[in-house]
C-alpha positions in Angstrom: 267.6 54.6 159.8 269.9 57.1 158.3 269.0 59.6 161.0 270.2 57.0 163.8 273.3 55.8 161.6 275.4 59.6 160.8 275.5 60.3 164.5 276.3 57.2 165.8 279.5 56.7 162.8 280.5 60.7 163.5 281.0 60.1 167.4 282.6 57.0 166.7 285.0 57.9 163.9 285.3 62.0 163.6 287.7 62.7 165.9 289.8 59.9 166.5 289.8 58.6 162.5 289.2 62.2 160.4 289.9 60.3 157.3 288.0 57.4 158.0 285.2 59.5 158.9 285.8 60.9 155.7 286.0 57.6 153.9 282.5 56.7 155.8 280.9 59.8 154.1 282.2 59.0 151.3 281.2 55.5 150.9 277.6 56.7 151.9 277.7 59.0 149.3 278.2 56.2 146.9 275.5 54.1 148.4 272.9 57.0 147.2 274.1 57.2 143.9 273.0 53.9 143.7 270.0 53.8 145.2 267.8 53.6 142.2 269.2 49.5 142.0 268.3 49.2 145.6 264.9 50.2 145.5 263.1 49.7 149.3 266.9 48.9 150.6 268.6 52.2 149.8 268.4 53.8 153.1 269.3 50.3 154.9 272.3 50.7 152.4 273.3 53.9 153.0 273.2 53.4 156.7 275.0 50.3 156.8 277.6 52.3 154.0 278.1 54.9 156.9 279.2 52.5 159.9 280.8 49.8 157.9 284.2 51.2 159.3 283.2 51.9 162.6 284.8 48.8 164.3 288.0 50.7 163.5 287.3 52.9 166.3 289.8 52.8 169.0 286.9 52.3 171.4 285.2 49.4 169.8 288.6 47.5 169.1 288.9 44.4 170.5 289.5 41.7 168.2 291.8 44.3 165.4 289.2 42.5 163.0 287.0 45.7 162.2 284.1 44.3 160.6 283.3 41.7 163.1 284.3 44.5 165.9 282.3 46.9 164.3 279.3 44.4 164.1 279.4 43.2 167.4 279.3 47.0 168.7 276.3 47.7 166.7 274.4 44.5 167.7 275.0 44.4 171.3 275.2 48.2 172.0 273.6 50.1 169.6 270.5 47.7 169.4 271.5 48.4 165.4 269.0 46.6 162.5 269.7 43.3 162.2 270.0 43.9 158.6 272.7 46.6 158.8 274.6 44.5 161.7 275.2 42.0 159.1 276.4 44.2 156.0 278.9 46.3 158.1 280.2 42.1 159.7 280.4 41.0 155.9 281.3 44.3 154.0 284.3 44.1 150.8 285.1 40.5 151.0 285.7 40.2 155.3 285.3 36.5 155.4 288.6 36.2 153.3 290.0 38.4 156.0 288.7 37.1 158.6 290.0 33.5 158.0 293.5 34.9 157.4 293.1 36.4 160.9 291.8 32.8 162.5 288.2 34.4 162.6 285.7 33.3 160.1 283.9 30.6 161.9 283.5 33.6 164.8 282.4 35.8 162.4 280.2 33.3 160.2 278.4 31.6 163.6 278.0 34.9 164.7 276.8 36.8 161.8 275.0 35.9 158.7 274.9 37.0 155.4 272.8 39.6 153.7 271.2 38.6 150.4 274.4 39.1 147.8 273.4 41.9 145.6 273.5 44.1 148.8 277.0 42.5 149.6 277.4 43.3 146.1 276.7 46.7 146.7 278.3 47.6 150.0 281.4 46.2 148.4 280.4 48.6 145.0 280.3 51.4 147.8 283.5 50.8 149.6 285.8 49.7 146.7 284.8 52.7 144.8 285.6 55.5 147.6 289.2 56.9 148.7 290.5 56.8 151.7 290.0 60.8 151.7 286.1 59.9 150.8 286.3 61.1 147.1 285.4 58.9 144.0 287.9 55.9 143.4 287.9 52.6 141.1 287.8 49.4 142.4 291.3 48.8 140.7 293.1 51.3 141.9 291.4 51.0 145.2 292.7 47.8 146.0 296.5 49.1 145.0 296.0 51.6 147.2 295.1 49.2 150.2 297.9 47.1 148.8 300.1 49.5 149.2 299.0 51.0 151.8 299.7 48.0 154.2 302.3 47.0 152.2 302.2 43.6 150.1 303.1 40.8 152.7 301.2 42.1 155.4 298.5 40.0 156.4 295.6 43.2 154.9 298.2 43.2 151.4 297.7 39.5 150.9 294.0 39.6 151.8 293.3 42.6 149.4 295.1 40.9 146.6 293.3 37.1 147.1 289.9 39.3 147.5 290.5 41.1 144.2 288.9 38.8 141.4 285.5 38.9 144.1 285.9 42.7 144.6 286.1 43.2 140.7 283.2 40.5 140.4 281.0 42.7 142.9 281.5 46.0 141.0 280.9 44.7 137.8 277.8 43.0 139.0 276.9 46.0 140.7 277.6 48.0 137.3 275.4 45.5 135.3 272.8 46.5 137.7 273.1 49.8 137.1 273.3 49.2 133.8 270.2 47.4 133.0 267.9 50.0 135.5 268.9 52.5 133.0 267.9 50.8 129.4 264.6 50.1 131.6 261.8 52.5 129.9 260.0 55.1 131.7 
């Protein structure tokens, strides 16, 4: 799956987004480093970690909603796994987003959800990368969007309400890991 999913992300993202291409490799990164939680569902992970952001692409915009852009690319072009189509349309908290932007009955009719610890984890993935691709928290992650986009813009208010469920993922996801680790050999 990962095979199909680095090409595909890199000829969407590379040239026209260089730092969200790096982001993507990034985020991927983080997906392997936790790949001992996900058991059978790490390279399903990591594959959906790479082309969460491809719906950013100026190609595949249609909607400006990249999660439910970048999911409908992958299920009606790409032929993508079903299971990947739905992490990248409900990565880091998009149905908040998604009803600010007058879209989450499209993108909940469309598109279901993944069972929640691999929500969890894409979230874990996402919110703990920079925009540059290197290691982040989820903290400072979210001030960064914040700030990025500025507080009152419809993606500043978003990040903020999402912030409690971001920090909820991580933590979850850090329980995970956690617990895999006191596990004995």
């Amino acid at each position: 799956m990962t095979e199909w999913a680095y090409p595909l992300a890199e000829s969407l993202l590379a040239e026209p987004l260089p730092r969200r291409w790096k982001h993507s490799l990034g985020v991927a990164e983080r997906a392997r480093t936790i790949a001992p939680i996900l058991g059978p569902d790490a390279e399903l992970m990591e594959a959906a970690a790479v082309l969460h952001d491809i719906g950013y692409s100026p190609d595949l915009a249609n909607t400006g909603f990249h999660p439910l852009d970048g999911a409908r690319y992958l299920r009606d072009i790409a032929n993508a796994d079903e299971r990947v189509v739905h992490l990248v349309a409900h990565h880091s908290c998009a149905w908040m987003e998604a009803e600010a932007r007058g879209l989450r009955d499209e993108l909940e009719v469309e598109f279901s959800r993944e069972h929640p610890d691999l929500n969890d984890a894409l979230c874990y993935c996402d919110m703990n990368t920079t925009p540059d691709g290197t290691p982040t928290n989820p903290v400072d992650r979210v001030s960064e969007i914040a700030g990025r986009y500025g507080p009152d813009s419809l993606i500043g208010r978003f990040i903020r309400r999402a912030e409690p469920e971001i920090l909820a993922s991580t933590a979850r996801v850090l329980w995970r890991l956690a617990s895999e680790e006191r596990q004995p050999m």
